[in-house]
C-alpha positions in Angstrom: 20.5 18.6 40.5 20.6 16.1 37.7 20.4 12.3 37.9 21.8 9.9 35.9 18.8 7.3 34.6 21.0 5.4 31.9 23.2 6.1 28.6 21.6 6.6 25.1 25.0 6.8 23.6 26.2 9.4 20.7 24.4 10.2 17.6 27.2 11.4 15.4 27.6 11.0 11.6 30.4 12.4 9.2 30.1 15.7 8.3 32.2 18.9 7.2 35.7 18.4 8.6 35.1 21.3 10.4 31.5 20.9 11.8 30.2 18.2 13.9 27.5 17.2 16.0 28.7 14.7 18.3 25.8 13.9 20.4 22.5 14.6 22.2 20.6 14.5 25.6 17.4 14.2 26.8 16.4 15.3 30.3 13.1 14.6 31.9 12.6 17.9 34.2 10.5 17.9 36.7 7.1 19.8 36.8 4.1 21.1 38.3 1.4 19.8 35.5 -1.0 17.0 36.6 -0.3 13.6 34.0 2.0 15.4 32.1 5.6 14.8 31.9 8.4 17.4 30.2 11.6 16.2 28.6 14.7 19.0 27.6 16.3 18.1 24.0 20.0 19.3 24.0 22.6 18.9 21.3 26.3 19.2 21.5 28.3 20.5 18.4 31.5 22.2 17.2 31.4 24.5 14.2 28.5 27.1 13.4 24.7 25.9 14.1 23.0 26.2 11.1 19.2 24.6 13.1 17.0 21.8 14.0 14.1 20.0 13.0 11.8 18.1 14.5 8.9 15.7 13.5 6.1 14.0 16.0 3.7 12.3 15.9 1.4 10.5 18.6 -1.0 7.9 18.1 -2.2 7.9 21.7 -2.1 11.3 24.2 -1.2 14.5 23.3 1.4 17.1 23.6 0.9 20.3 26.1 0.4 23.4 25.0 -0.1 26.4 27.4 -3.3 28.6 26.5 -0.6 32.0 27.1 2.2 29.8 25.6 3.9 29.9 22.0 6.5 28.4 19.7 9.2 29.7 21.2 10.9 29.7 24.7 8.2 32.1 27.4 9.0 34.4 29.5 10.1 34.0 33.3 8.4 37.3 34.1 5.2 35.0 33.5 5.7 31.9 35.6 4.2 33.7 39.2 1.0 34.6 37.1 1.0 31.4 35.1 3.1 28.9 36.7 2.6 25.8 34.0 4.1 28.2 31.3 7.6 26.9 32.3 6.6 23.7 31.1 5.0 24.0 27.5 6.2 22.8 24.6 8.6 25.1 22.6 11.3 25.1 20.8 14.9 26.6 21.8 18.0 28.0 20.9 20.5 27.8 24.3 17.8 28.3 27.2 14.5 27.9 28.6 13.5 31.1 28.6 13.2 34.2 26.6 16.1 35.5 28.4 18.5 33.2 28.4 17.7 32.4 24.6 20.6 32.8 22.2 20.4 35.5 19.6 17.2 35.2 17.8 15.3 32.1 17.0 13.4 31.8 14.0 10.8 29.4 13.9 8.8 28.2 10.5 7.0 24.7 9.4 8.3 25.4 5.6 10.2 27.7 3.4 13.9 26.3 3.8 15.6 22.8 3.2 13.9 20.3 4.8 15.1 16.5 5.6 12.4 14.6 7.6 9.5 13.4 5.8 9.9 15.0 3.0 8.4 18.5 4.2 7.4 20.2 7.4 4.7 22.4 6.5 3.2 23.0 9.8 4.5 23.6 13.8 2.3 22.5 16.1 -0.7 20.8 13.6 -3.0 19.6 16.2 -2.5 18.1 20.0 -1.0 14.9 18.4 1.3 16.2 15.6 4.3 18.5 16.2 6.8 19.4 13.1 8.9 22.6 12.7 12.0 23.6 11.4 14.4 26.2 13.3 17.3 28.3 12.8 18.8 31.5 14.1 18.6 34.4 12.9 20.9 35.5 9.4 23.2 37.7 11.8 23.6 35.3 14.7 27.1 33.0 14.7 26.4 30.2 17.4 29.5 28.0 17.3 31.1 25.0 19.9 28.5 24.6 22.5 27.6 21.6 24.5 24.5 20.9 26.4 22.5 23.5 24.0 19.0 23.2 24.4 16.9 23.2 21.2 13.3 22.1 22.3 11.0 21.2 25.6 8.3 19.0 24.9 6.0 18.0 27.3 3.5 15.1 27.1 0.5 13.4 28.7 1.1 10.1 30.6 -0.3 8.1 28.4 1.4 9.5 25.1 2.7 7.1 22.6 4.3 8.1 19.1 7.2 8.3 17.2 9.7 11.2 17.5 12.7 12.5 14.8 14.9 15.3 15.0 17.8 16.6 12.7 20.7 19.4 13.8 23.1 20.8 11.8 26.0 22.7 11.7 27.7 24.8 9.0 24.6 24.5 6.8 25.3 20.9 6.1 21.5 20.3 4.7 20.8 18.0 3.3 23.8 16.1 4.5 23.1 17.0 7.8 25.9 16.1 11.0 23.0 14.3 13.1 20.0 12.6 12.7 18.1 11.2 16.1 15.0 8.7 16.2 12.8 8.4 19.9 9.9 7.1 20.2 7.4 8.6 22.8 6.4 5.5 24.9 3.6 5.6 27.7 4.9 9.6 28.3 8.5 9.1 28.1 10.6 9.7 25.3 13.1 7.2 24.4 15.8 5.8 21.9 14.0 3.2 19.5 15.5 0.0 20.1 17.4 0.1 17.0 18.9 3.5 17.1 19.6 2.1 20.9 21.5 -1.1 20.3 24.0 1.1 17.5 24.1 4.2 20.0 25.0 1.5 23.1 28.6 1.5 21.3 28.7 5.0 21.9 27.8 7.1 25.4 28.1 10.6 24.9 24.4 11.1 25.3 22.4 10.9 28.7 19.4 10.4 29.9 19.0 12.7 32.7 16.4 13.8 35.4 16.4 17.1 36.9 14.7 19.9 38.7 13.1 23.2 37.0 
């Protein structure tokens, strides 16, 4: 069941004529974690994905990371055994879990064109940095999808930082199709009120609530 909390609006620049990514959601899911709260990053696109990036950084809190957990989506076989593994912070291609990912995600903090901060040379630094880039695989072709999930992050209550992520399609870096910028306010990640006032003219992106 989702809920509707408000409307971030679209985050969609020009790109190739026939690649776009026209907007992006984030959805706070509920979970079973005690002062933490989890948030599901999606993108919407047309075209071929080409990957996502993401750069984080908190100056109060910290992000979760489950002892059993990794970079990439767990799997559900787990959650009866370890039950907070369905809420650590990952990144995504399509799903939530390792079986409902999308071909094969790649996951790596350098190596490849980057376009936030100059270089990600890390994934997940410390508890208060995150920064990766990812990509599928060379053999995967992911094209038109909606509501495609490309990272969970989960944080403490009292987390505060900033929070920027890039997606691209038809391997538009460096002139990628959308650039977002949150910030990560007392455990909730939100539009910063710039990038909120320009994507109020818009309103293809949600934030939603829902139930894991």
């Amino acid at each position: 069941m989702k809920k509707v909390l408000g409307t971030l609006g679209a985050v969609a620049l020009a790109g190739a004529a026939s690649a776009q990514m026209s907007g992006y959601s984030v959805e706070e899911v509920d979970n079973t974690l005690d002062g933490f709260r989890t948030f599901d990053l999606s993108i919407d696109f047309t075209g071929e994905y080409s990957g996502s990036q993401i750069l984080s950084v908190l100056s109060t809190g910290t992000f979760y990371q489950d002892a059993v957990g990794s970079d990439s989506p767990p799997n559900a076989a787990f959650f009866g055994t370890f039950p907070d593994l369905e809420f650590d912070t990952f990144f995504a291609q399509g799903g939530s879990t390792s079986g409902t990912t999308v071909g094969t995600l790649g996951v790596g903090g350098g190596g490849g064109p980057v376009n936030i901060d100059g270089t990600l040379t890390d994934l997940l630094v410390d508890s208060t940095t995150l920064q990766a880039q990812f990509n599928p695989s060379g053999s995967d072709f992911i094209a038109d999808r909606s509501d495609f999930l490309v990272a969970r992050i989960t944080v403490s209550d009292d987390a505060n930082g900033t929070f920027q992520f890039l997606a691209s399609a038809n391997d538009d870096i460096p002139a990628p199709n959308a650039f977002g910028e949150l910030a990560i306010v007392d455990g909730e990640l939100l539009p910063e009120p710039a990038t909120a006032a320009l994507l109020g003219l818009g309103g293809l992106a949600m934030l939603r609530r829902r139930s894991a």
